[in-house]
C-alpha positions as YAML, in Angstrom:
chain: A
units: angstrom
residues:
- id: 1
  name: UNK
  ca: [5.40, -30.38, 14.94]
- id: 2
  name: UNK
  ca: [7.80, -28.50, 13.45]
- id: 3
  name: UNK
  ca: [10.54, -27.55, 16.20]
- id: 4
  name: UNK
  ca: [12.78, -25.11, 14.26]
- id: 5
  name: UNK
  ca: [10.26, -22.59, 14.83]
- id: 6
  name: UNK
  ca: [10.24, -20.47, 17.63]
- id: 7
  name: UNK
  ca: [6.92, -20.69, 20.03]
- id: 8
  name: UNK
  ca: [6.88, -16.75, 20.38]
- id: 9
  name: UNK
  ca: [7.38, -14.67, 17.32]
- id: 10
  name: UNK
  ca: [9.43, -11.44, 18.32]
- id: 11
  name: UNK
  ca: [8.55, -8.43, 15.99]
- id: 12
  name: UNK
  ca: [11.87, -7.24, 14.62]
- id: 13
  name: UNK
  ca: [12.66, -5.23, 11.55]
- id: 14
  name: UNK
  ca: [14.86, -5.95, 9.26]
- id: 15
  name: UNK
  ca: [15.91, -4.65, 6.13]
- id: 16
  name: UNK
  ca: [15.31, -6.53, 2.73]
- id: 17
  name: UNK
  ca: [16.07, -4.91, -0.31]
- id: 18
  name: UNK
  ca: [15.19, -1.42, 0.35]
- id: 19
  name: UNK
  ca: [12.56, -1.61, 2.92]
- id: 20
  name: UNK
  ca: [12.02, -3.09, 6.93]
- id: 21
  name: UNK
  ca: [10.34, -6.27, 6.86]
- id: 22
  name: UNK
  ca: [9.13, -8.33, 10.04]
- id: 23
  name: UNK
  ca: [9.26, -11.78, 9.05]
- id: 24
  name: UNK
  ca: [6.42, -14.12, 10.65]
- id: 25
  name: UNK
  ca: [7.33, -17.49, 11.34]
- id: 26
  name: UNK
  ca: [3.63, -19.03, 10.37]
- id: 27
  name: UNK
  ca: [1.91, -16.01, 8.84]
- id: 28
  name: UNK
  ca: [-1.52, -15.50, 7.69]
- id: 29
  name: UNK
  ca: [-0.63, -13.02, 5.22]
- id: 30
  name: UNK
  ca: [1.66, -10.23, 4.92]
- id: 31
  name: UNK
  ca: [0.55, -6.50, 5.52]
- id: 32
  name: UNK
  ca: [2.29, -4.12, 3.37]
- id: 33
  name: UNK
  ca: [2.23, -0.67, 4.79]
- id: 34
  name: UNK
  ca: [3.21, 3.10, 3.32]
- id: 35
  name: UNK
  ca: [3.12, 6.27, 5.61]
- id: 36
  name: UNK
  ca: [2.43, 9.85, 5.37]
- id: 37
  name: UNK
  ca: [4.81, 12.59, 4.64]
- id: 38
  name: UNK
  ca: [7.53, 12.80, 7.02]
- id: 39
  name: UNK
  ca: [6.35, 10.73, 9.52]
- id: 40
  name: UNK
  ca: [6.47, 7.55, 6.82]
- id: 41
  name: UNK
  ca: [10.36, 8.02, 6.46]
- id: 42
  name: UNK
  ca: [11.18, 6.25, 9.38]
- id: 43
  name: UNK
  ca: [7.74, 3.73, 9.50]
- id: 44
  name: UNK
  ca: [9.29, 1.28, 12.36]
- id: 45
  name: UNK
  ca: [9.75, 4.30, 14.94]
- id: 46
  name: UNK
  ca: [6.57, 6.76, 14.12]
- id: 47
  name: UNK
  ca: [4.19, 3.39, 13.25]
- id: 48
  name: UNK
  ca: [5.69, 1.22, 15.56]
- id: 49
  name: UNK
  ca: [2.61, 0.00, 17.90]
- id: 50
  name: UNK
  ca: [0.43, -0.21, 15.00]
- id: 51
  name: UNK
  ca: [2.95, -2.46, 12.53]
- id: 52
  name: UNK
  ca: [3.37, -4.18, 15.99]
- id: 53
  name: UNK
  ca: [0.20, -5.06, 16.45]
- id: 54
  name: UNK
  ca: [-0.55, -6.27, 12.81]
- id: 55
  name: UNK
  ca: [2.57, -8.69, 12.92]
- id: 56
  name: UNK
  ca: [1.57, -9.88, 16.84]
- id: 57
  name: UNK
  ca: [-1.98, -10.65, 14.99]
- id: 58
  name: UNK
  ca: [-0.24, -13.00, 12.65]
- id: 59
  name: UNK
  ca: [1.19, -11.24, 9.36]
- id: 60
  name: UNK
  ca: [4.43, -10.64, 7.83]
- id: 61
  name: UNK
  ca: [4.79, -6.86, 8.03]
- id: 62
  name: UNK
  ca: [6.38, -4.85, 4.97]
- id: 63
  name: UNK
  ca: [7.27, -0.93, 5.80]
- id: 64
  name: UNK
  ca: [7.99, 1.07, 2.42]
- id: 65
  name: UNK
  ca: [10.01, 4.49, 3.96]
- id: 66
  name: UNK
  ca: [8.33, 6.86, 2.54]
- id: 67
  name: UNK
  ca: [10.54, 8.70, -0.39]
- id: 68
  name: UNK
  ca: [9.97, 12.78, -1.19]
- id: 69
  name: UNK
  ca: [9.40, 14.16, -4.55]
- id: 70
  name: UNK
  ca: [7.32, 15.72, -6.91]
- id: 71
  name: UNK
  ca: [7.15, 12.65, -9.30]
- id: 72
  name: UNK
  ca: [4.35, 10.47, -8.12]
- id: 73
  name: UNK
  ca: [4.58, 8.30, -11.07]
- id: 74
  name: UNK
  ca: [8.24, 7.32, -10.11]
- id: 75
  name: UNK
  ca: [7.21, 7.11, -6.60]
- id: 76
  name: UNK
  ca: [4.62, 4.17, -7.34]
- id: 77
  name: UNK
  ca: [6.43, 2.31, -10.19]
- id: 78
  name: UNK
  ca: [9.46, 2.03, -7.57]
- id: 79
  name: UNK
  ca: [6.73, 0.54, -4.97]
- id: 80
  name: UNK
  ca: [5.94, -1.94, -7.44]
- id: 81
  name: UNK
  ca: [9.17, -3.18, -8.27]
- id: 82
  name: UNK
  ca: [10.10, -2.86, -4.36]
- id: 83
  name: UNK
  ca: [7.04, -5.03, -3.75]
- id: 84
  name: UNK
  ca: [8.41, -8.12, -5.72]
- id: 85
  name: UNK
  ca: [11.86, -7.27, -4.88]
- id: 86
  name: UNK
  ca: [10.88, -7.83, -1.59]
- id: 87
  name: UNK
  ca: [8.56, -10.64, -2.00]
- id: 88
  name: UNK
  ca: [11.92, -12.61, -3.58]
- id: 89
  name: UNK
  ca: [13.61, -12.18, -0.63]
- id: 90
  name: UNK
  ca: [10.58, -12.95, 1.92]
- id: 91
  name: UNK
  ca: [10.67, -16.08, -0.24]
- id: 92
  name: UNK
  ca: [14.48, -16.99, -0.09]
- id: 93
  name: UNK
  ca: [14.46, -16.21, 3.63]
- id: 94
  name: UNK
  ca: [11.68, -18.47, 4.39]
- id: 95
  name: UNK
  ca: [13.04, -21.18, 2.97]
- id: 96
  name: UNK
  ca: [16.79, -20.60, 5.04]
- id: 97
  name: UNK
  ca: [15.06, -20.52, 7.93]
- id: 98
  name: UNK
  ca: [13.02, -23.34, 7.35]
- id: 99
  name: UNK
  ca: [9.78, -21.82, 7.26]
- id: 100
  name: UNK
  ca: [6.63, -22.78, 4.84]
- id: 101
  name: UNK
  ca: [7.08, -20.22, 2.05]
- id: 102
  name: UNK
  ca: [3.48, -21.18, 0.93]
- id: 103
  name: UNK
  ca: [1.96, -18.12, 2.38]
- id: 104
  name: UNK
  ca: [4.42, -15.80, -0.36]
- id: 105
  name: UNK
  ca: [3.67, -17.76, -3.58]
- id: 106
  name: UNK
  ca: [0.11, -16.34, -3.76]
- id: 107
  name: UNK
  ca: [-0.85, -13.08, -4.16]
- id: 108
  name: UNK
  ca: [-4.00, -12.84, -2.56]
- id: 109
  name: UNK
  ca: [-2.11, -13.23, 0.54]
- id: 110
  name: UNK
  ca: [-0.53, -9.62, -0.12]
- id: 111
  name: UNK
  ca: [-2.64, -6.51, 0.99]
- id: 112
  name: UNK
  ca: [-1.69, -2.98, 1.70]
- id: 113
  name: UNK
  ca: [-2.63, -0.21, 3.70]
- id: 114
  name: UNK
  ca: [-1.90, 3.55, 3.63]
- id: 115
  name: UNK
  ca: [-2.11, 6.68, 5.63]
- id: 116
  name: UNK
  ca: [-2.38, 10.28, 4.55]
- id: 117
  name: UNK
  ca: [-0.22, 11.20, 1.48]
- id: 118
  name: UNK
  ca: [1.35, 7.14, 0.77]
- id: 119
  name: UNK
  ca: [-2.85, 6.78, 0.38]
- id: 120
  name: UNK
  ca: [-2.09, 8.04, -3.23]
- id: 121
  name: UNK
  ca: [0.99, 6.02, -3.69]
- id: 122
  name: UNK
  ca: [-1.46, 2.94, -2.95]
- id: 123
  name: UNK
  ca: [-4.61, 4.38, -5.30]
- id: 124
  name: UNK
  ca: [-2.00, 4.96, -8.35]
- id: 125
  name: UNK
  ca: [-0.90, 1.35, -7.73]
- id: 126
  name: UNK
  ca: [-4.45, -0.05, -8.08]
- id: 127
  name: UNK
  ca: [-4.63, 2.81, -11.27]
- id: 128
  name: UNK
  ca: [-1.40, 1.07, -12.88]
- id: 129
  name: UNK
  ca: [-2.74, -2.58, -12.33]
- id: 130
  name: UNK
  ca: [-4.88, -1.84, -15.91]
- id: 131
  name: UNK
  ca: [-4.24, -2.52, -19.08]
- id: 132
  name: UNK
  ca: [-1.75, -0.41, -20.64]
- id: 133
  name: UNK
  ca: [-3.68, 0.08, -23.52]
- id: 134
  name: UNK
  ca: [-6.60, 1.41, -20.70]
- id: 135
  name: UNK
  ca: [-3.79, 3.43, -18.83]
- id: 136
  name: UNK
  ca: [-3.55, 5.05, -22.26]
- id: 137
  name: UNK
  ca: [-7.50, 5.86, -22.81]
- id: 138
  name: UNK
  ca: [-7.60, 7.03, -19.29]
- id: 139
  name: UNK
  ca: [-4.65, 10.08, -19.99]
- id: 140
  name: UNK
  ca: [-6.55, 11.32, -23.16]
- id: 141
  name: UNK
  ca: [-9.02, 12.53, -20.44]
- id: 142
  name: UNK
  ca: [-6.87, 14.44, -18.02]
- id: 143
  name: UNK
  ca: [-6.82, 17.76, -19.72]
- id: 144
  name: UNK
  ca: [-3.47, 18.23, -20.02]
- id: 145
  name: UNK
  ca: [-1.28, 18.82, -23.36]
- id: 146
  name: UNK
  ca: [0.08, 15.93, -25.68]
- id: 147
  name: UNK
  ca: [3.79, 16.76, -24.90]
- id: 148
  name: UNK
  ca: [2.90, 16.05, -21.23]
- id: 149
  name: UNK
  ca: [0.38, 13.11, -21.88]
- id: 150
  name: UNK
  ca: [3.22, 11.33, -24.29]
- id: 151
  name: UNK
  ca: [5.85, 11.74, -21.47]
- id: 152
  name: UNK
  ca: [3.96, 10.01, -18.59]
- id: 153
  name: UNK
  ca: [2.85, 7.46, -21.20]
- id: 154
  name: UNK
  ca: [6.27, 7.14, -21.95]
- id: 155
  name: UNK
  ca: [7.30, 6.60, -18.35]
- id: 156
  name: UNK
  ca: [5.09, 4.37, -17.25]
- id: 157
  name: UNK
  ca: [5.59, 2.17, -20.49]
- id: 158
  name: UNK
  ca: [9.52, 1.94, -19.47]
- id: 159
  name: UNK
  ca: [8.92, 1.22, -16.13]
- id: 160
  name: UNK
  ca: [6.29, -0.97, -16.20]
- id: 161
  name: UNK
  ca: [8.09, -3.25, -19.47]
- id: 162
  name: UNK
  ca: [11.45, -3.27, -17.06]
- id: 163
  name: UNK
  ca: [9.47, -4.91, -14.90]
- id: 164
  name: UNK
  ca: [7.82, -7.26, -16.40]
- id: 165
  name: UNK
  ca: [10.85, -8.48, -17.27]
- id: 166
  name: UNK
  ca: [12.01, -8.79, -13.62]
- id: 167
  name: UNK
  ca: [8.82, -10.72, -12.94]
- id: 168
  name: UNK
  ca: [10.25, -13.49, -15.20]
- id: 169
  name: UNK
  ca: [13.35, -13.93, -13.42]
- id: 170
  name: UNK
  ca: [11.73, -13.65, -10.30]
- id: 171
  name: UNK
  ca: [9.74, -16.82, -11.55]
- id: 172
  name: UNK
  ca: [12.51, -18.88, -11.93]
- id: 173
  name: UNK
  ca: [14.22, -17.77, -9.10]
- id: 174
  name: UNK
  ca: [11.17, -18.91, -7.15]
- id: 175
  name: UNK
  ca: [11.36, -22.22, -8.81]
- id: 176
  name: UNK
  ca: [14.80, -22.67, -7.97]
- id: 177
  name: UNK
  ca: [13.89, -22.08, -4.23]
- id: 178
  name: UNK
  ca: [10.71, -23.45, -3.47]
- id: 179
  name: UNK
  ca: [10.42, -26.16, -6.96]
- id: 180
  name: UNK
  ca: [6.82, -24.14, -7.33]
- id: 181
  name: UNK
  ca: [5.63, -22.63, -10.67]
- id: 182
  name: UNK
  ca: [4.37, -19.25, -10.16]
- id: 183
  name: UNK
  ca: [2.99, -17.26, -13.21]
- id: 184
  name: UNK
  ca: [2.81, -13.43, -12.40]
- id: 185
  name: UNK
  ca: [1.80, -12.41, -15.75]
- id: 186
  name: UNK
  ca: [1.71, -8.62, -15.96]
- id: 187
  name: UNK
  ca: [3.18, -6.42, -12.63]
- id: 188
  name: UNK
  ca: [0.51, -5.34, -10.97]
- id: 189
  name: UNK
  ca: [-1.48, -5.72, -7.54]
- id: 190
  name: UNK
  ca: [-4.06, -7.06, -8.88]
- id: 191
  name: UNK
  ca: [-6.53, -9.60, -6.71]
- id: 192
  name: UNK
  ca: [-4.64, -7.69, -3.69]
- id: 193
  name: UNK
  ca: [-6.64, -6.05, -1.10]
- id: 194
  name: UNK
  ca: [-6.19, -2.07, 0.21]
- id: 195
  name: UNK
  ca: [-6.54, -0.33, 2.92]
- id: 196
  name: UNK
  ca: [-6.50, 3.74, 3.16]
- id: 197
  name: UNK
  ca: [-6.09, 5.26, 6.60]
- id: 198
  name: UNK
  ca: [-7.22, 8.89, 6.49]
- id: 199
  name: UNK
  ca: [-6.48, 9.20, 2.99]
- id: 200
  name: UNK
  ca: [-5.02, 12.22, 1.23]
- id: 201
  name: UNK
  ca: [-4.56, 12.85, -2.48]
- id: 202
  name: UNK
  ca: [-2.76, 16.45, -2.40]
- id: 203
  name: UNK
  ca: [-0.29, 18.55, -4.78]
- id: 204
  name: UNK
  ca: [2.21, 20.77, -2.35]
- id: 205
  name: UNK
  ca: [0.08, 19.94, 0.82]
- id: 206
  name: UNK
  ca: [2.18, 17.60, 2.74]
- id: 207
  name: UNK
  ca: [4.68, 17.14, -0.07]
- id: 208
  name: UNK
  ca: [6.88, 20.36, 0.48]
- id: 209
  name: UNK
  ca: [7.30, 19.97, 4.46]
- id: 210
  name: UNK
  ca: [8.11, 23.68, 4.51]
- id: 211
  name: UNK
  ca: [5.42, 25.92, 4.71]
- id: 212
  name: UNK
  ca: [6.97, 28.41, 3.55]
- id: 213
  name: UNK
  ca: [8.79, 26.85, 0.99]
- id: 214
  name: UNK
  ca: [4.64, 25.15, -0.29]
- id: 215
  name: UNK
  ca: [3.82, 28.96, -0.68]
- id: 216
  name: UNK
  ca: [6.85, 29.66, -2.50]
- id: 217
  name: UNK
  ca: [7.41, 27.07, -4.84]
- id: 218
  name: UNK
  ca: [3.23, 26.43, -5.33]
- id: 219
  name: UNK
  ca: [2.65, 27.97, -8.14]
- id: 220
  name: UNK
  ca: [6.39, 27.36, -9.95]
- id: 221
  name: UNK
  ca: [5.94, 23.42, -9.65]
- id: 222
  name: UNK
  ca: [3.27, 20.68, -10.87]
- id: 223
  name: UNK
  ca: [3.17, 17.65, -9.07]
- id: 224
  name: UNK
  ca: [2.25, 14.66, -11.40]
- id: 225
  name: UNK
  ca: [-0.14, 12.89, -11.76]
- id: 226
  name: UNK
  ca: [-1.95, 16.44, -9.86]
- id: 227
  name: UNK
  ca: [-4.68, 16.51, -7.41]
- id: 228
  name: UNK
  ca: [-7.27, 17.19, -10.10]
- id: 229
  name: UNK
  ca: [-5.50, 14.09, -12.62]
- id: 230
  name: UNK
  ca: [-5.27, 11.79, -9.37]
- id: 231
  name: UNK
  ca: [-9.20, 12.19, -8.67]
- id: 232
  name: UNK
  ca: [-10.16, 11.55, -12.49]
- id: 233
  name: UNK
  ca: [-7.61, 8.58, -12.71]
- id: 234
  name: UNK
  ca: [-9.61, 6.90, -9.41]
- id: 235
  name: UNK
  ca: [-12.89, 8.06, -11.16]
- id: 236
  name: UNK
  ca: [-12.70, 6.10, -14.19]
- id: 237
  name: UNK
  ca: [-10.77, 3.24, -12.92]
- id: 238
  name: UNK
  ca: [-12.88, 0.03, -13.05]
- id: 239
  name: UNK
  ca: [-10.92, -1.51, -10.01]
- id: 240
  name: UNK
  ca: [-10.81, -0.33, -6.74]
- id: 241
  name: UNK
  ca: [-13.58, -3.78, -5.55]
- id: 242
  name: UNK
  ca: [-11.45, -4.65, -2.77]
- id: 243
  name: UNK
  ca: [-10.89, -1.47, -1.42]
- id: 244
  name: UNK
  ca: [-11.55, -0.30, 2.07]
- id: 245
  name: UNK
  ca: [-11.43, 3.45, 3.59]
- id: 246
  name: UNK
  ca: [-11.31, 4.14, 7.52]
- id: 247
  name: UNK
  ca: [-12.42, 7.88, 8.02]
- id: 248
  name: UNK
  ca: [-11.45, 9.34, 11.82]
- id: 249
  name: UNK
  ca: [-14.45, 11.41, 13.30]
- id: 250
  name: UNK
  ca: [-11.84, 14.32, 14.15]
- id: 251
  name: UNK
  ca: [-10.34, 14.21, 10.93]
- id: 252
  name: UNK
  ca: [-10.02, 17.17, 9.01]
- id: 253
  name: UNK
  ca: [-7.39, 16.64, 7.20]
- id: 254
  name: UNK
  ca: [-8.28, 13.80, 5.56]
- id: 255
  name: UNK
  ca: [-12.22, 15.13, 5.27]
- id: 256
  name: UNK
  ca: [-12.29, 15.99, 1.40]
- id: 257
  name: UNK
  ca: [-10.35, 13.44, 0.01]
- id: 258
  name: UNK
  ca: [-12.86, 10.89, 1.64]
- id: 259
  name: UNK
  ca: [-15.78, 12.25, 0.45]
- id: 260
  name: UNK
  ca: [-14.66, 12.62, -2.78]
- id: 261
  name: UNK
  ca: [-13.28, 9.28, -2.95]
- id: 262
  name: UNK
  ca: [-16.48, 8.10, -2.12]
- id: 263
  name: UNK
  ca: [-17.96, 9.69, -4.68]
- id: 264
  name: UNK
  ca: [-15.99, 8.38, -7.90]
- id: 265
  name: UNK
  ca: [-15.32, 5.10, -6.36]
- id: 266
  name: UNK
  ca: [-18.79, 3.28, -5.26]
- id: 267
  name: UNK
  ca: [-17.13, -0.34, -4.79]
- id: 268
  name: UNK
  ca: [-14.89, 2.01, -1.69]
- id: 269
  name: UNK
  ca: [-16.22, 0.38, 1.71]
- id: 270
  name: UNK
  ca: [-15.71, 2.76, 4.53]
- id: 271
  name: UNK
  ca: [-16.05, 2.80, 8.03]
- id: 272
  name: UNK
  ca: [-16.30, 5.78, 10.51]
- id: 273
  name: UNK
  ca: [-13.53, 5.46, 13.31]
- id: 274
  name: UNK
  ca: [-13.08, 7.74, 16.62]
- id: 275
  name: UNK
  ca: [-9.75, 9.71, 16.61]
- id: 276
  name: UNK
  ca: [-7.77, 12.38, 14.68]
- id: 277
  name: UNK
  ca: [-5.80, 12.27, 12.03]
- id: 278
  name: UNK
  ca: [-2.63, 11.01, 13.37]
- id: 279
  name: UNK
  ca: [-4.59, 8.16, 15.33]
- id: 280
  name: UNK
  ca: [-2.25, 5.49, 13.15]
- id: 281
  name: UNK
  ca: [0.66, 7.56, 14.90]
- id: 282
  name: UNK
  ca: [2.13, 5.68, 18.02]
- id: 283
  name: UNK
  ca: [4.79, 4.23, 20.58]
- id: 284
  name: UNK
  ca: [3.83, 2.07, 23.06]
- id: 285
  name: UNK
  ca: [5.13, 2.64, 26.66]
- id: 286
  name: UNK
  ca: [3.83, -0.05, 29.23]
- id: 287
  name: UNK
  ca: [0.02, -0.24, 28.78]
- id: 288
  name: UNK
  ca: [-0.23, 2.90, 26.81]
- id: 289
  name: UNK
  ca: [-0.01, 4.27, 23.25]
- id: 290
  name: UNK
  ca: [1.84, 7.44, 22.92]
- id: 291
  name: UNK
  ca: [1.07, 8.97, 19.59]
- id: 292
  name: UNK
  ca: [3.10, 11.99, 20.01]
- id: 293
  name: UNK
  ca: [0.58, 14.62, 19.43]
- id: 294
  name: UNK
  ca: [0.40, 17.04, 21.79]
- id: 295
  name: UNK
  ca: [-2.96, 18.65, 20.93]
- id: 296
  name: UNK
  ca: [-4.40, 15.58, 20.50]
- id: 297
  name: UNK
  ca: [-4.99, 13.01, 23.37]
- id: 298
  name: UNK
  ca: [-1.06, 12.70, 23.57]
- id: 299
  name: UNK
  ca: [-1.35, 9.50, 25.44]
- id: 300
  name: UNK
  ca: [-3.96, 6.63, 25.32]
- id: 301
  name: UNK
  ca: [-4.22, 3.40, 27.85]
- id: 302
  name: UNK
  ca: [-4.39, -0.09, 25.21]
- id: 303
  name: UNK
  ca: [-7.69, -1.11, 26.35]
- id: 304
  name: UNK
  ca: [-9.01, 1.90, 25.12]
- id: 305
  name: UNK
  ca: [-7.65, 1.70, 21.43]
- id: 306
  name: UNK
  ca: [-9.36, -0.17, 19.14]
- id: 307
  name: UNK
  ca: [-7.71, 0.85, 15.56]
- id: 308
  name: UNK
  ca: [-5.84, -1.84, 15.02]
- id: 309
  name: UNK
  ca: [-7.96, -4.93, 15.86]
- id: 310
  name: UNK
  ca: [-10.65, -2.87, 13.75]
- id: 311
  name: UNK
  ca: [-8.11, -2.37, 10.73]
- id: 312
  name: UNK
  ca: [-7.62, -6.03, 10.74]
- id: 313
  name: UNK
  ca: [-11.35, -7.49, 10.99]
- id: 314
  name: UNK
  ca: [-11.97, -4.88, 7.81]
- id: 315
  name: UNK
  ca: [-8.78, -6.03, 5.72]
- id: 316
  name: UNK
  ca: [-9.99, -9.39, 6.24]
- id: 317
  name: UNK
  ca: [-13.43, -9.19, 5.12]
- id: 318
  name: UNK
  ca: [-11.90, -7.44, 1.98]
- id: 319
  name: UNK
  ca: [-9.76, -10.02, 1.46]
- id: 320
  name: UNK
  ca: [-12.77, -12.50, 1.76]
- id: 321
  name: UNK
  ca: [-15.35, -11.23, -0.21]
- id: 322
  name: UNK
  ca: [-16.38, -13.72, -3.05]
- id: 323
  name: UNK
  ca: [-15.02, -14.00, -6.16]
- id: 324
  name: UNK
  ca: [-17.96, -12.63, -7.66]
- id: 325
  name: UNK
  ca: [-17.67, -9.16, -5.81]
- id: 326
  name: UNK
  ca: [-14.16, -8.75, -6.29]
- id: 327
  name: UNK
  ca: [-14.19, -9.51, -10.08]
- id: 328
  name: UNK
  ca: [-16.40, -7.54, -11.55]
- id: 329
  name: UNK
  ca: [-14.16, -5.16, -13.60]
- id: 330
  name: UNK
  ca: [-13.32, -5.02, -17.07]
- id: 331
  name: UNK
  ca: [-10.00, -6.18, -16.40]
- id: 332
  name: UNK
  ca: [-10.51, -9.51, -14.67]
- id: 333
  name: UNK
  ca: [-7.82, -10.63, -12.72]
- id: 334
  name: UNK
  ca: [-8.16, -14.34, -14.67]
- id: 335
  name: UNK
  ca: [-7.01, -12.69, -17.81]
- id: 336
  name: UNK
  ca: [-4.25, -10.41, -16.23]
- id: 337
  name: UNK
  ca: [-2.57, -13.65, -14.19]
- id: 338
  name: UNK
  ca: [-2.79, -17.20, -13.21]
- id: 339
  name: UNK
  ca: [-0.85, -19.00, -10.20]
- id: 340
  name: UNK
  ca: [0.06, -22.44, -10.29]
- id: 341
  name: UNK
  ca: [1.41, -23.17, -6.67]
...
């Protein structure tokens, strides 16, 4: 028995790199998490009970702050270079506190889970874990001119070849910590499993704050990748097999995007949840969840709130599905990657 460990893990946020991070001492995983517009800025107050409840179930908890502007593109290549960044430093602090850093060499330990508008940020993430040569094939069909085409092209070729070569020191860094070989091969989060909360895939909706500044700036600004560009990238996409989608009955918000995820992505596996669109939103006072909506339920006693134990039980059964199910794409995780651990 190992006695530098504590017996009781306390959930407590800390920043690494650029992001909170609630280090389990024995975890089964770690849960990497993205919020909505807004509310996602300051994930450890506005998600609290639910991030809570994920690391008292046993995970490693990873809150991105959600970042405003209206280059999505930027917005997900600086996820995944947060998401090693941050998987370096899970790693280095394992090992100083004399924890098993096993659980952070392999990435099918990693999943993720969105809600509302960092949905997209997590859908153009599974969209950039193809080929770049597919990533290429896929933009000749967005309708949009070459100038435009060339320059996201362009920016995703930077970003993602920057990267790559951060993967390869984080490789021997790892090595020097933990004397494990890990191959990463291409950035990516490939072979790691998603979760979308009340999805959204929108243009001004819910990324001006305003109102009145969405009317005025709507039709003087283009969000990239758009709404329409988004929806087409998801559609021909051959990933998206260990995806899951939780849909709140009350939801209206969130309605559209669903269905029409649903519709380009088949491999999606959804499930129908009670609640509104906020339901994700919460603070927990005694035995109850506040989820400070006041024309919703406002306030909710524990053993009436089911989201999170049912968020869990679905990310795992993504995780586990067999190899066969998760693999089928033309971009098969054994040719993007191996891990020798």
């Amino acid at each position: 028995m190992d006695l530098s460990l504590p017996s009781a893990a306390q959930f407590k946020c800390l920043p690494y790199s650029h992001s909170w991070v609630a280090l389990h001492p024995r975890p089964k995983g770690v849960i990497q998490f993205v919020g909505t517009t807004l509310l996602g800025t300051f994930p450890t107050m506005t998600y609290r009970h639910f991030l809570k409840s994920l690391f008292e179930a046993g995970y490693t908890v990873v809150s991105f702050p959600f970042r405003f502007t209206l280059d999505h593109w930027s917005v997900a290549l600086d996820l995944l270079e947060e998401h090693y960044a941050v998987r370096g430093a899970m790693i280095e602090a394992a090992v100083a506190k004399g924890y098993d850093p096993g659980v952070y060499l392999d990435v099918t330990n990693y999943t993720w889970i969105g809600h509302g508008l960092g949905c997209k940020y997590v859908t153009l993430l599974e969209v950039l874990s193809s080929p770049m040569e597919v990533l290429e094939k896929h933009f000749q069909i967005l309708g949009q001119d070459l100038a435009t085409q060339n320059r996201q092209i362009r920016q995703l070729q930077t970003g993602l070849a920057a990267l790559q070569n951060n993967l390869r020191s984080l490789e021997q860094r790892i090595l020097q910590l933990t004397g494990q070989t890990v191959d990463y091969g291409q950035p990516s989060i490939m072979d790691e499993a998603s979760l979308l909360l009340a999805p959204v895939v929108t243009d001004l909706n819910g990324a001006i704050p305003v109102k009145f500044l969405e009317r005025f700036f709507g039709r003087r600004i283009t969000i990239y990748p758009t709404v329409e560009q988004t929806h087409q990238l998801i559609e021909h996409s051959q990933l998206f097999h260990l995806t899951g989608l939780l849909q709140f009955a009350r939801d209206r918000i969130a309605a559209d995007t669903c269905q029409q995820l649903m519709q380009e992505q088949p491999h999606i596996r959804r499930r129908l949840l009670k609640g509104n669109h906020s339901e994700v939103v919460g603070l927990q006072l005694g035995q109850c969840v506040v989820d400070m909506n006041p024309l919703d339920k406002f306030i909710q006693p524990l053993t009436h709130r089911d989201l999170e134990s049912k968020s869990l039980t679905f990310l795992q059964r993504l995780r586990h599905q067999p190899a066969s199910v998760s693999r089928q794409s033309n971009c098969r995780a054994s040719d993007r990657r191996s891990i020798a651990a």
